[in-house]
Structure formats: structure tokens, C-alpha cells
C-alpha positions in Angstrom: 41.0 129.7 -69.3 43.8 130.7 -67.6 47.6 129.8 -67.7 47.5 127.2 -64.7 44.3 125.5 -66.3 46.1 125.6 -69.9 49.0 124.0 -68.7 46.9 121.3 -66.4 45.5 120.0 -69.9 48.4 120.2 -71.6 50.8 116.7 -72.0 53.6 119.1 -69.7 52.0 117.8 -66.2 52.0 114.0 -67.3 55.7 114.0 -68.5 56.7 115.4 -65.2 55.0 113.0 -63.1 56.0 110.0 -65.5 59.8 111.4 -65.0 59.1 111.9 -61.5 57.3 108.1 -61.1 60.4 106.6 -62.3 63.0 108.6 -60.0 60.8 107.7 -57.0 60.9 103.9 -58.5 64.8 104.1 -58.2 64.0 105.9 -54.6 62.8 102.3 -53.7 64.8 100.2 -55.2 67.9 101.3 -53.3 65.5 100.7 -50.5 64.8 96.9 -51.7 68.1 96.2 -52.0 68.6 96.7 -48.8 66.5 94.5 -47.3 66.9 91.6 -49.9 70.9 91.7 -49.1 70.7 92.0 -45.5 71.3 88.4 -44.7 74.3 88.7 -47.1 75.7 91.9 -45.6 75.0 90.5 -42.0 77.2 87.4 -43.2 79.6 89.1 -44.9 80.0 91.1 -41.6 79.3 89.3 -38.7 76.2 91.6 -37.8 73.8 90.9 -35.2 70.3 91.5 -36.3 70.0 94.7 -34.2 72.8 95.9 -36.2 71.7 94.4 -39.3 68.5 96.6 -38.1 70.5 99.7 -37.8 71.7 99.9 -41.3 68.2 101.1 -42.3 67.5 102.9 -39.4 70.4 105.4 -40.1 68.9 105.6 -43.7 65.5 106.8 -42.7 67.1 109.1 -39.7 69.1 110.5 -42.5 65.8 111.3 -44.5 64.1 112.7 -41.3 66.7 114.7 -40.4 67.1 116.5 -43.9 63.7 116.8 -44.3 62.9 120.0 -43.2 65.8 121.7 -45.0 65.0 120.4 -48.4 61.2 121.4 -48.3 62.4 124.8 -47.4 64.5 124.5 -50.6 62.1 123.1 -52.9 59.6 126.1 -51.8 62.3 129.3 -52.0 64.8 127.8 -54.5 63.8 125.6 -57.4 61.8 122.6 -57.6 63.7 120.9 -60.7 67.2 121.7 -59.2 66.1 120.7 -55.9 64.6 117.3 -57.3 68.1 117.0 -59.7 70.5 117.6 -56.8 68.9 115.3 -54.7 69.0 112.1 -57.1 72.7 112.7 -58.0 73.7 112.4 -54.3 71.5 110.0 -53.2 72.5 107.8 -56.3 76.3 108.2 -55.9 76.0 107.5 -52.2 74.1 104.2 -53.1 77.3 103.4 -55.2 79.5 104.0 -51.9 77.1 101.7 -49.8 79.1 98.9 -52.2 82.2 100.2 -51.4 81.7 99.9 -47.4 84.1 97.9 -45.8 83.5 98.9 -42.1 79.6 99.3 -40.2 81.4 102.4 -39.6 81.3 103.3 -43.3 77.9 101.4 -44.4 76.3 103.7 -42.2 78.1 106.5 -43.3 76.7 105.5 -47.0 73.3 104.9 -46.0 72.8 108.2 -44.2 73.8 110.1 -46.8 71.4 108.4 -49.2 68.3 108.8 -46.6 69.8 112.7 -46.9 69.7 112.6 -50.6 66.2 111.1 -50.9 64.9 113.7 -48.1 63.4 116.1 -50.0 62.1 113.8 -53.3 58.5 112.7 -51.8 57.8 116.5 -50.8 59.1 118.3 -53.9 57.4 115.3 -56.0 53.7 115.6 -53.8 54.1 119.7 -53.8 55.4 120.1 -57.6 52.1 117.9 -58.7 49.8 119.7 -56.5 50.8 122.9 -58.4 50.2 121.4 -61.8 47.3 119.5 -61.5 43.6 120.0 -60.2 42.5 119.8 -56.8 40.0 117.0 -58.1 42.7 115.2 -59.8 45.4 115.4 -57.4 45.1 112.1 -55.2 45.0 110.1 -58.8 47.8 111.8 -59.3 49.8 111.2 -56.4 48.6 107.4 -56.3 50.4 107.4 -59.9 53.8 109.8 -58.4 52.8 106.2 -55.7 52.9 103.7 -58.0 56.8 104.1 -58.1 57.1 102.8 -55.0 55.5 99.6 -55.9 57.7 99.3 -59.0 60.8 100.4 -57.1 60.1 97.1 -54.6 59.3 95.0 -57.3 62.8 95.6 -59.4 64.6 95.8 -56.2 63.3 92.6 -54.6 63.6 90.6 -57.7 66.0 91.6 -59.9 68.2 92.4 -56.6 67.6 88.9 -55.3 68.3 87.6 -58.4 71.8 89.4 -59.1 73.1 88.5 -55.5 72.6 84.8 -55.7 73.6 84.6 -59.3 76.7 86.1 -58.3 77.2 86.4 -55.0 78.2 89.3 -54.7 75.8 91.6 -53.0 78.1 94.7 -53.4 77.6 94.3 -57.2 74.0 95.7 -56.8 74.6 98.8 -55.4 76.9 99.6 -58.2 74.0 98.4 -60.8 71.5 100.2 -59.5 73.3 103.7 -58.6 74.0 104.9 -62.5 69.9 105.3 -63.5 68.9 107.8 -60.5 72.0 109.7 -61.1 71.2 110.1 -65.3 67.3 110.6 -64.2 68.6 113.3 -62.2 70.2 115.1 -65.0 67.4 114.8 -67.1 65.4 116.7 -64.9 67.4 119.4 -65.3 65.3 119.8 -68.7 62.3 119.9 -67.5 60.0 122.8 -67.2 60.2 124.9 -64.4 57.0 124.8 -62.2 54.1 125.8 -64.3 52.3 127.9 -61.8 54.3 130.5 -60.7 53.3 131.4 -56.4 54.7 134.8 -55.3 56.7 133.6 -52.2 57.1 135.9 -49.4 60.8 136.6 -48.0 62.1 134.0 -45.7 60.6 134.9 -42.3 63.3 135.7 -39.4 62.2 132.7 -37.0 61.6 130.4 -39.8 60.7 127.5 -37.3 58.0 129.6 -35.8 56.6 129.8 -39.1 56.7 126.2 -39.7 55.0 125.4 -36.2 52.3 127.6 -37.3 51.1 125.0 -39.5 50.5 122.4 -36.8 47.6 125.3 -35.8 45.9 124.0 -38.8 44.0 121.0 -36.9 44.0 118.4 -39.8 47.1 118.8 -41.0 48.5 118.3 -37.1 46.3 114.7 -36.9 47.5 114.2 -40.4 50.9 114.1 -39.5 50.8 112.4 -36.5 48.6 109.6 -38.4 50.6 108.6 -41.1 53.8 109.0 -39.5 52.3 106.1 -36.6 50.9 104.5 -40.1 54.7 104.2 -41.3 56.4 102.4 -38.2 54.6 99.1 -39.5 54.6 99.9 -43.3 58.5 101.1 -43.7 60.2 98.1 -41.0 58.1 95.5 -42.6 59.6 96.9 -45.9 63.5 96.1 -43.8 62.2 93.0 -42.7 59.9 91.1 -45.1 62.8 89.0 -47.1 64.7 88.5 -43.7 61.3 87.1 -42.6 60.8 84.6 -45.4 64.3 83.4 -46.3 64.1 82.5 -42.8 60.7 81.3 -42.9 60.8 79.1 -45.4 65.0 78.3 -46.0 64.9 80.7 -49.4 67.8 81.7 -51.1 67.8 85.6 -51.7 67.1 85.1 -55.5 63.9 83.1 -54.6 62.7 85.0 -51.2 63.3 88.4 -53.7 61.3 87.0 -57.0 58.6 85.4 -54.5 58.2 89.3 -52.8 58.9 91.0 -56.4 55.8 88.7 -58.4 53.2 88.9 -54.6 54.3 93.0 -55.2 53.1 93.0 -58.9 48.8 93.0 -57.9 49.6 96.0 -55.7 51.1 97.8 -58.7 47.9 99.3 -58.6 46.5 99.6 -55.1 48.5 103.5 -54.9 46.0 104.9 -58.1 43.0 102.8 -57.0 43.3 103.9 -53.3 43.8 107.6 -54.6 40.7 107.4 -56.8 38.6 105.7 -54.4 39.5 108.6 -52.1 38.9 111.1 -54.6 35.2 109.4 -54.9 34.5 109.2 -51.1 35.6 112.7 -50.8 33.0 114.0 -53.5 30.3 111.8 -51.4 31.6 112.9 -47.9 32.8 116.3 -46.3 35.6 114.3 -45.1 36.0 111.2 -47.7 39.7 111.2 -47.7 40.6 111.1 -44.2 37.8 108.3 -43.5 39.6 106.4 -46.2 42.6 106.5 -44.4 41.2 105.3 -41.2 39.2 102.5 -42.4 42.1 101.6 -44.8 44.8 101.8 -41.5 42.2 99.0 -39.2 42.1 96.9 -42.5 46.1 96.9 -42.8 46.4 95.6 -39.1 44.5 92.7 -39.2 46.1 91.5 -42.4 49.4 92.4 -41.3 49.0 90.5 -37.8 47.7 87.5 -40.4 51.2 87.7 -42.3 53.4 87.7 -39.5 51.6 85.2 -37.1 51.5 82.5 -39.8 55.1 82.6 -41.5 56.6 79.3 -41.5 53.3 77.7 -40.1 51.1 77.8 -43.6 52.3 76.3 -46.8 54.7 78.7 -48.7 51.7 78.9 -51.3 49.5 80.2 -48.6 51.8 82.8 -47.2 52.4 84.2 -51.0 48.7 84.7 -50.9 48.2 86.8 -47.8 51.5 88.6 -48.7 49.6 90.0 -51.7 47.0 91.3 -49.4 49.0 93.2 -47.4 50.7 94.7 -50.8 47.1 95.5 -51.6 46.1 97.4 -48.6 49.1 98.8 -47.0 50.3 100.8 -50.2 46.7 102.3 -50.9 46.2 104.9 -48.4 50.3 105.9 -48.4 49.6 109.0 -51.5 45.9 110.0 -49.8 47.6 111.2 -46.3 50.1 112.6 -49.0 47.1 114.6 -50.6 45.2 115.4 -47.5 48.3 117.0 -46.1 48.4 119.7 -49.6 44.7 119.6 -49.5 45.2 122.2 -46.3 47.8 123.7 -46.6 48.5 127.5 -47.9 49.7 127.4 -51.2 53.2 128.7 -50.7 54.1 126.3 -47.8 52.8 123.2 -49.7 56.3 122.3 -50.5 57.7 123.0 -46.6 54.2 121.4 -45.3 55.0 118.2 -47.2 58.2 117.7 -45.8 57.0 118.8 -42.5 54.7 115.2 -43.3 58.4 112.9 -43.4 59.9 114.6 -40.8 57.8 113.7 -38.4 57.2 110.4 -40.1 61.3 109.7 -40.0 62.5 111.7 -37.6 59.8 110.3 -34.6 58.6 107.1 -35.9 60.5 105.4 -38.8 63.9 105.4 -38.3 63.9 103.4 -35.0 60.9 100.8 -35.8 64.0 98.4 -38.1 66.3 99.0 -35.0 63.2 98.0 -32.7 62.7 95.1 -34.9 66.4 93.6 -34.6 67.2 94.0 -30.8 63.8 92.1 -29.9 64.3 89.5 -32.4 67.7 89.3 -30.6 66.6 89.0 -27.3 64.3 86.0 -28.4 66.9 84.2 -29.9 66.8 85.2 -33.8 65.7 83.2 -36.4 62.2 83.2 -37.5 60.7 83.5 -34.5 62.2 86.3 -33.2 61.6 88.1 -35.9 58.1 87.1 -36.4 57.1 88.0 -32.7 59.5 91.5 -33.1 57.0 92.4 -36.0 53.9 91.5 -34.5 55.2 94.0 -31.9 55.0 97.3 -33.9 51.3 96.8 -34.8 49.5 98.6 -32.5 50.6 101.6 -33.4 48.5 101.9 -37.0 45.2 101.3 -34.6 46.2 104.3 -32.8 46.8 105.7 -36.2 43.4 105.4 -37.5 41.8 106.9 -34.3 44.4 110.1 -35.5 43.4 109.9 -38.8 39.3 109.8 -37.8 40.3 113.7 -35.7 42.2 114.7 -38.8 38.7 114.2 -40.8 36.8 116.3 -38.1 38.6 119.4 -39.2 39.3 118.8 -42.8 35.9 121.0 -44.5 37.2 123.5 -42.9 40.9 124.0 -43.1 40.9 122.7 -46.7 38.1 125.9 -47.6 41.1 128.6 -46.1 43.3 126.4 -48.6 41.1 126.7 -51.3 41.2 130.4 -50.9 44.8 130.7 -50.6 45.5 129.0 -53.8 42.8 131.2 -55.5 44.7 134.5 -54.5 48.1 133.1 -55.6 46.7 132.6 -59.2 45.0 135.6 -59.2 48.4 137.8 -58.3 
């Protein structure tokens, strides 16, 4: 057995990704917070709700922006110091989003977080593709997933909860910055990466290097899928407690425990989507991308249910759908994740990863909360506009499952010149 296989069954791989699980929790509970004060913060302010909108926009144009500079990083440098730096910036710069006293200065604060958190997802999704086997990696990344769900469900509730109780919704960001920054020590005592990839010297044209990788067909309709996929995921994220505090008159401590608890089922959804991937793939040539587009036709219709029928069902019946879209929309989010490493060359995992968010922030994210806010707006606000403003942005994962069915046409093939890659790194 050799050294990558010895340390794959070992307990090493498990307490990195529990470590890693809990920093990308915090990762998404700065995120919650967000959305479960904005009422407060657009009070406090005198926002409208396309500036309201903006606050998160800048955030995830912060991320997109970074990107591509902290995947190089995590692939040349040092995945552990990368990962460490990261969570001390992004956690002191959640602190200074309490501190804003300007929408000069709140955006300030939140870009800088979306620049901190830039390179976490990809040096999470690349450092657990290195330590675990192919066969085990979308289970993997659904648990390196499940942190997402847990982030939302602490940051909904618990922030909810800690702004009405005292109204202060500055008081949160203070809470909640001190964890990621202590998590991000610790990682500093973690093992370096346990399979070691001889890296070739940083090319001269280093973007032509990176475009090279949109030659590999599935990993260009990979991309282009999830990053579609992530207009209606990441603005209903922004928008969901906007929508029911407005739907239903909730205070944030209610609209955030009613959106933590309907989170709690799809606590799950990341790991079960991941294994049910991993089972279709073993059944079909191209099981994981299949998964993604069936999963992506599912998520629209649900979502159009959600949005259509807030403030027109009983509050009980809203809960209920809510829970299916937690369900659905979280479980294909770590399989495009997967599929993306699945084809890539082993020493450009890390890079190919972030090349994933990029594209995701940089060309679809960032501007879908703006979006969001300036139609709601132009319809006059309250619920409705922001109910109709949503329903808006849902086309877009249709034409992401159409990308995600091309992405599946190719995958055989690119991930075998993967497979071979990876087996002459180990073998150096």
C-alpha cells in the first residue's frame, strides 16, 4: 500500500475535513447574518432595497474577484497557510462590518470578507480531493457541504434571535467574528497535505495556462452550469428572511428560527446528494453530471412554488415547501464541486477549483442580490416586489441543466486523462 492510500485510511483525512466543515460553517454564518439583519441595517440606514441588495453583492464580487489569486496560492504555496490566512481576514473584516457607520464603509467591510473567503471552497474541495479516494470524494465533499447547511442554520437562528433580543444588529458581527479567526489558527497545526504533487514552475503567461483548462470540454460546461445554478441558489440565500418577515409581518428573531429549524432536514441533502451521485456514477458513464441536471429542473419548480405562494398559503404551508427547497437546492452544490476535480490534472486541481467561483462570482452571483433589489424597487417593494424580483432569476438554472447535460457528454473521457495524471504524480 502506498503512502497516499496509508494516509487515506488513516483518522488524518477525517480531522481535516471535520476542521475544515466547521470553518466553512462560520463561512456561512457571516453570510446568514447578513441576510437576517438586512431589514435592520436598511432601517438603521435609510437603504433602499437595491442598496440593501448591494451590500451582498460587493461580498460575492469580492470573492470572485480574489478567486483566481488564492487558487494559484493554495496550488504553489501552502494549502494550510493559505486556508489559515484566509479565515483570519475574513473573520476580522466581519468584525469591521459592525463597526460601519457609512454604505461607504459597510461595503468596504463586506468586500474584504468576500476577499477573505475567496480561496476557502477551492483550497477545502482541492485539499480533500488529494487525501481521499476518487470513489469517496463526492461523500466527502457533501460532508466539507454540510457546513454550509449548519453555517445558515446558526446564522439564521441564533442571528435572528440575538438582534431582536437586543436590538442591536451590530452586536452579531462582533459574536460571530472571534470563532473563524481561532479556527484559523488552529489550522496552522494541521498536517501539511498528505500527498505531496511535484508542481511545475509558475508558467510565464500564467492566464494562458489557466484558459487551457476550459479546452477540457466538461470542466468548461461545468463551470458555466453551476455558476448559472448559483444566481438563484446564493440571492435566494440574501433574500429568503427579507421575503418572509415581509411575507408574513415576522420579527427577525422568528423569520430567522422559522429559516434556521425548515434548514435543519437539509442538514443532510449535501452527503446524500454526494452519495447518490457517487451511486449513479458507478451505474452511468456520466452519473454525476446527470445528477446535476435532473437535480437543477427539480430545484426550479420548487423554487417558483416558494416564491409564487409567500404570503398567499398559511405560514405553516410555506414552512413546508421552504424545507423542500433546502432539500433539493443544497444537494447537487458539492457534486459540480467534485465533477470539476474529477477532470482536472492533478496539479491544477487547486487553481481549477477556483477557476469554478470565479466564474460563479465574478459573472453570475455578485449581481443576481443587486438584480433582486432594483426590481423589487421598481414594483414598489414590499412583498410583492420582492416575490416577483425572485421569480425573475429562475430561468437561468433551466438553462443550467441543459449545461450541465453537455458537461456529462464529455465527462468519460476527460476524467480517464485525469485519472492518468493523478497516477503519474504518485508514482514521481
Amino acid at each position: 500500500m502506498n503512502e497516499a492510500n496509508k494516509q487515506s485510511s488513516s483518522k488524518t483525512p477525517w480531522i481535516i475535513l471535520a476542521i475544515l466543515t466547521l470553518l466553512y460553517a462560520l463561512n456561512f454564518v457571516d453570510r446568514m447574518i447578513v441576510s437576517v439583519s438586512m431589514e435592520a441595517i436598511k432601517a438603521d440606514f435609510g437603504f433602499s432595497d437595491t442598496q440593501i441588495g448591494m451590500v451582498q453583492s460587493i461580498f460575492f464580487l469580492g470573492v470572485g474577484i480574489l478567486t483566481l489569486p488564492a487558487g494559484i496560492l493554495i496550488d504553489r504555496w501552502s494549502r494550510k497557510k493559505s486556508i489559515s490566512i484566509m479565515a483570519i481576514i475574513w473573520s476580522l473584516a466581519t468584525t469591521a462590518t459592525g463597526l460601519s457607520r457609512s454604505f461607504t464603509t459597510l461595503l468596504m467591510s463586506r468586500f474584504i470578507v468576500g476577499a477573505g473567503e475567496a480561496g476557502f471552497a477551492p483550497g477545502g474541495f482541492a485539499w480533500i480531493a488529494e487525501i481521499f479516494p476518487k470513489e469517496k470524494r463526492a461523500t466527502a465533499s457533501g460532508i466539507f457541504q454540510m457546513g454550509i447547511i449548519v453555517g445558515c442554520i446558526v446564522g439564521m437562528g441564533l442571528g435572528g434571535f440575538l438582534i431582536t433580543k437586543t436590538g442591536n444588529w451590530r452586536l452579531i458581527y462582533f459574536i460571530f467574528g472571534i470563532p473563524g479567526a481561532l479556527l484559523g489558527l488552529l489550522v496552522l497545526f494541521m498536517p501539511e497535505s498528505v500527498r505531496r504533487v511535484v508542481v511545475r514552475p509558475v508558467e510565464s503567461n500564467i492566464l494562458k495556462e489557466m484558459l487551457g483548462l476550459f479546452k477540457i470540454k466538461t470542466f468548461f460546461f461545468n463551470c458555466w452550469g453551476s455558476g448559472l445554478f448559483m444566481v438563484l441558489a446564493a440571492t435566494t440565500q440574501t433574500w429568503a428572511a427579507v421575503l418572509l418577515m415581509r411575507a408574513y409581518d415576522l420579527s427577525e428573531a422568528k423569520a430567522g428560527m422559522l429559516l434556521g429549524l425548515v434548514i435543519i432536514p437539509a442538514l443532510a441533502a449535501p452527503v446524500v446528494g454526494g452519495a447518490i451521485a457517487d451511486r449513479m456514477q458507478k451505474k452511468y458513464d456520466n452519473g454525476r453530471p446527470l445528477f446535476c441536471a435532473i437535480a437543477s429542473l427539480v430545484i426550479v419548480a420548487v423554487y417558483i412554488a416558494q416564491f409564487y405562494l409567500a404570503g398567499k398559503v398559511p405560514l405553516a404551508a410555506f414552512v413546508a415547501i421552504t424545507v423542500l427547497t433546502g432539500l433539493v437546492g443544497s444537494a447537487p452544490i458539492p457534486v459540480y464541486h467534485t465533477i470539476a476535480q474529477d477532470v482536472l490534472p492533478v496539479d491544477k486541481r487547486g487553481v481549477g477549483a477556483s477557476i469554478v467561483l470565479f466564474v460563479q462570482y465574478a459573472f453570475f452571483t455578485w449581481w443576481g442580490s443587486t438584480l433582486v433589489g432594483k426590481i423589487s424597487d421598481l414594483l414598489g417593494g414590499g412583498v410583492f416586489g420582492v416575490r416577483m424580483a425572485l421569480l425573475t432569476i429562475t430561468p437561468f438554472t433551466i438553462i443550467a441543466a441543459l449545461l450541465f447535460f453537455f458537461a456529462g457528454k464529455h465527462y468519460k473521457e476527460d476524467s480517464a486523462r485525469s485519472d492518468e495524471s493523478e497516477r503519474m504524480a504518485e508514482s514521481i
